[in-house]
C-alpha positions as CSV (number, residue, x, y, z in Angstrom):
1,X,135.6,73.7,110.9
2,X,134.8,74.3,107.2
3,X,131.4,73.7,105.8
4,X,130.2,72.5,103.0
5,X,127.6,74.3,100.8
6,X,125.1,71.3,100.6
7,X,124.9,71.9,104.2
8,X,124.5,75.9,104.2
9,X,121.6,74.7,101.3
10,X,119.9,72.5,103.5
11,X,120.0,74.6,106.6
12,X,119.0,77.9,104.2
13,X,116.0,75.6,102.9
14,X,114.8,74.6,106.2
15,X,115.3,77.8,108.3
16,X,114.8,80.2,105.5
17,X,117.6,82.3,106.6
18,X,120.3,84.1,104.9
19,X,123.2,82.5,103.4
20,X,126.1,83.9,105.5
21,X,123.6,83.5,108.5
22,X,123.5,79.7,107.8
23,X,127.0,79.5,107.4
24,X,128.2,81.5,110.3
25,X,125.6,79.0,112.6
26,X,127.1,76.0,110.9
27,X,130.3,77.1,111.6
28,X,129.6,77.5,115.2
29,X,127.6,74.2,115.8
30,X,130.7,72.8,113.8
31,X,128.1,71.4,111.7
32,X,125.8,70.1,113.3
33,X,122.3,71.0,111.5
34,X,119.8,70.6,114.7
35,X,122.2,73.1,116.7
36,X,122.5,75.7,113.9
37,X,118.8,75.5,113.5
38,X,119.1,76.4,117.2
39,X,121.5,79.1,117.2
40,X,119.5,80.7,114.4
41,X,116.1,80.8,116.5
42,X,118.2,82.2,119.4
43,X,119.1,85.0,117.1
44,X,115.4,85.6,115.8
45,X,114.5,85.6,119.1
46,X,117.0,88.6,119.8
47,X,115.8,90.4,116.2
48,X,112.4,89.8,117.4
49,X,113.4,92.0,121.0
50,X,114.9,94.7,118.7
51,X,112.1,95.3,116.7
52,X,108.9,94.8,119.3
53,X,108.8,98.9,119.6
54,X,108.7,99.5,116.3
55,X,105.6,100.6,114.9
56,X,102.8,98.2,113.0
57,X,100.5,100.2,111.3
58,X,100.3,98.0,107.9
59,X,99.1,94.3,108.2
60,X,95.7,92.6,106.8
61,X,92.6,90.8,108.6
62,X,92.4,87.4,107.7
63,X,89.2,85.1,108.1
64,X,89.0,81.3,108.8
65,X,86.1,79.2,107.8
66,X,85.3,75.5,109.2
67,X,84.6,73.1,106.3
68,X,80.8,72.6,107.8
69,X,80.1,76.7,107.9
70,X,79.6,76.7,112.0
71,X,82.7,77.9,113.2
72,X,84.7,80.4,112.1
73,X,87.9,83.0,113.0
74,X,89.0,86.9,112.4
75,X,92.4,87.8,113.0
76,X,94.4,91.3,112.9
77,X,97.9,90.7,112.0
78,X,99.9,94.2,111.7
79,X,103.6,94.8,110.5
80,X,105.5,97.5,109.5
81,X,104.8,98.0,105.8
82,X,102.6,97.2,102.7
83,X,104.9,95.3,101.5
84,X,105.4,92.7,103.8
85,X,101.9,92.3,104.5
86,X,101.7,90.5,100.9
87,X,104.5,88.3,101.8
88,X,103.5,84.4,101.5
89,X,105.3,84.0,104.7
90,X,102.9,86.8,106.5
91,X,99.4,85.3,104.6
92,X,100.5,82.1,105.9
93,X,101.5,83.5,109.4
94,X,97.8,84.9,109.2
95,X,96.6,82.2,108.1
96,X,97.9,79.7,110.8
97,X,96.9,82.1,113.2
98,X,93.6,81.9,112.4
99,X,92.7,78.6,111.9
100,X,94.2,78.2,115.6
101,X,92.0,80.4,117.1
102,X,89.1,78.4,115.6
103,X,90.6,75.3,117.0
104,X,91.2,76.4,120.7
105,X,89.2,79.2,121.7
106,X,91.7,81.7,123.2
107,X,90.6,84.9,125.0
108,X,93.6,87.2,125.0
109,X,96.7,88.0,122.9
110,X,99.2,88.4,125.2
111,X,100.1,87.6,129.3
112,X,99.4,91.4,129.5
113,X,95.8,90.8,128.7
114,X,94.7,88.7,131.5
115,X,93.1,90.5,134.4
116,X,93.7,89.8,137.8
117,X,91.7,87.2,139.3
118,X,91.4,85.4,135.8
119,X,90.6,81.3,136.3
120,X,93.0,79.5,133.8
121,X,96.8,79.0,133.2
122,X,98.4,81.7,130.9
123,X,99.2,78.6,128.3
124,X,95.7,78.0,127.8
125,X,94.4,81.7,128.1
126,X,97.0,83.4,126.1
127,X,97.1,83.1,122.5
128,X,101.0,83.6,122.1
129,X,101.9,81.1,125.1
130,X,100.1,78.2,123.3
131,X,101.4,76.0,121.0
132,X,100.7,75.5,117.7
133,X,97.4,73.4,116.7
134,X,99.4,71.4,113.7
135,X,103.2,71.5,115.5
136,X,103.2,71.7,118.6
137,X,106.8,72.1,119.2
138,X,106.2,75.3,118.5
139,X,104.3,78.4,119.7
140,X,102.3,81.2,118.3
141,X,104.5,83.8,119.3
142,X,107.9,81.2,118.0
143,X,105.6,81.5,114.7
144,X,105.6,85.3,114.9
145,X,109.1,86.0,115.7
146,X,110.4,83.5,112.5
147,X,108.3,85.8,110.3
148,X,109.9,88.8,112.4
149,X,113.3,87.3,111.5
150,X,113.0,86.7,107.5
151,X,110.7,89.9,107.1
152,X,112.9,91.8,109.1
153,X,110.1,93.9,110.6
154,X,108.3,94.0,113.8
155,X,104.9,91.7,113.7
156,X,102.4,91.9,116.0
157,X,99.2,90.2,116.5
158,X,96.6,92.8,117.7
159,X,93.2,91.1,118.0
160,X,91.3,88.0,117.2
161,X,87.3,87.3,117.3
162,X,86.3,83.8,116.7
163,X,82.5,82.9,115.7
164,X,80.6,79.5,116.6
165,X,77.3,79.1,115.4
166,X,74.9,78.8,118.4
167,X,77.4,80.4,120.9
């Protein structure tokens, strides 16, 4: 089924993916937007397993302040290069990611994290597993492999602190 370019436009606009990408998803969801969309987070899913053992020695800390001055978050966000790390998509990644942590008080990264014996579902444990404070159709880690997919380098989360005034 051909598609038409207003519809590779709007899919490219929402999804942020490549042009022959969107098309190629379009093509095989024989148009139908919500499935492409689909298709295409299926794929960044599989970039995402590709490029988890690549190394992340670049990144940036970001901070996250409450509006009163009594709660606050650090997180460590590493990717491959400099370069990416001064991406908008990355500083808003980071920033996200912090302002969550603030909001829900997680205590580990990753299902790796927990030890045994830990009281608590992974989901509200694990910073990855949880979804999003502002959407949450989504997760953290869904979050982290989109900017995997457009950056087209491994991202990882490393560590987090978060800081509540009389805590």
């Amino acid at each position: 089924m051909p598609v038409s370019p207003a519809a590779v436009k709007e899919l490219r606009e929402l999804t942020g993916a490549g042009i022959l990408d969107c098309k190629n998803a379009l093509e095989q969801a024989n148009g139908d937007l919500q499935n492409a969309k689909d298709i295409l987070r299926k794929r960044g899913l599989a970039v995402a397993a590709k490029r988890a053992e690549r190394a992340t020695a670049e990144g940036l800390i970001h901070s996250y302040l409450h509006h009163d001055g009594r709660l606050g978050a650090l997180v460590e966000i590493n990717c491959e290069s400099d370069f990416v790390s001064r991406t908008e998509d990355f500083r808003q990644l980071a920033q996200d990611i912090a302002l969550h942590v603030a909001a829900t008080n997680p205590r580990y990264v990753s299902q790796d994290e927990i030890p045994d014996g830990a009281e608590g579902a992974p989901e509200e444990l694990c910073l990855l597993l949880q979804p999003f404070v502002r959407d949450e159709s989504v997760t953290i880690q869904d979050m982290t492999n989109e900017v995997i997919r457009k950056t087209g380098e491994n991202v990882r989360v490393r560590r987090f602190a978060r800081f509540e005034l009389g805590r």
